[in-house]
C-alpha positions in Angstrom: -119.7 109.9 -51.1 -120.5 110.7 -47.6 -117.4 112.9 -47.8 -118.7 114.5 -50.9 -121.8 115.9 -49.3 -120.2 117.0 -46.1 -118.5 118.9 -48.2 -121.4 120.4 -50.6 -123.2 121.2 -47.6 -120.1 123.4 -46.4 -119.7 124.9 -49.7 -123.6 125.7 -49.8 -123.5 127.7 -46.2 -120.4 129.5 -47.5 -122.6 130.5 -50.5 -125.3 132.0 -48.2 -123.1 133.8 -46.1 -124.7 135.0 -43.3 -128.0 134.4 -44.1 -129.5 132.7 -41.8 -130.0 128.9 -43.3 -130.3 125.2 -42.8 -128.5 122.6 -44.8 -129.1 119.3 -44.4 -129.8 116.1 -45.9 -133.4 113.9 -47.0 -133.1 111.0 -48.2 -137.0 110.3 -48.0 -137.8 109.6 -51.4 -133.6 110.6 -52.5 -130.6 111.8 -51.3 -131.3 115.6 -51.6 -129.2 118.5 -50.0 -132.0 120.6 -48.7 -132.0 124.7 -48.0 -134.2 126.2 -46.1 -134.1 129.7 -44.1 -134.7 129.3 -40.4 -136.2 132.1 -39.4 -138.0 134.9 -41.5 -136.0 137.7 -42.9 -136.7 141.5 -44.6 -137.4 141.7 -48.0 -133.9 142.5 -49.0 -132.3 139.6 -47.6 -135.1 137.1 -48.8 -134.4 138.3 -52.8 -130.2 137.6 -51.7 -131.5 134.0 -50.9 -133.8 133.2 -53.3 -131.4 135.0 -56.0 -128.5 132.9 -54.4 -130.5 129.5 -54.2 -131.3 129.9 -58.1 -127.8 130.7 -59.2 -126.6 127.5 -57.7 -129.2 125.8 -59.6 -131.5 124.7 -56.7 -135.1 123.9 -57.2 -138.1 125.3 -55.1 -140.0 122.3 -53.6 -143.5 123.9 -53.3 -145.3 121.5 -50.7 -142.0 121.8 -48.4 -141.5 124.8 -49.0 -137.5 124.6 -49.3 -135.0 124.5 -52.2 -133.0 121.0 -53.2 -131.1 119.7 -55.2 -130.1 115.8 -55.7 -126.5 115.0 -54.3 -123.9 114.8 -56.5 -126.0 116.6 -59.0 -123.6 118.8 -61.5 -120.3 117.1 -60.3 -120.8 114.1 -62.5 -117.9 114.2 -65.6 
């Protein structure tokens, strides 16, 4: 498993491109992969990542203000 979300993670910053974003891992209340932008950005590339975040079917976590989804989430068969 730990294999599997070394390699989500990878797959999820070569989604984002060049965007400048942090992927990384909470397992405070589950194992979530967690998105996050880590600096701010203009307006343009802001709509890219939040249009980006929902076609990978990320959630918005309001109080953390970052996008997650649970690991191994969508790979199940």
């Amino acid at each position: 498993m730990e294999g599997d979300v070394e390699g989500e993670i990878r797959r999820l910053r070569d989604e984002f491109g060049n965007l400048p974003v942090e992927v990384s891992v909470d397992e405070s209340d589950e194992t979530r992969i967690v998105v996050r932008l880590k600096r701010r950005v203009g307006a343009e590339a802001f709509q890219r990542y939040v249009a980006t975040c929902k076609r990978l079917g990320l959630k918005f976590d309001r109080e953390r203000k970052c996008w997650w989804k649970r690991v191994g989430a969508g790979q199940e068969r």
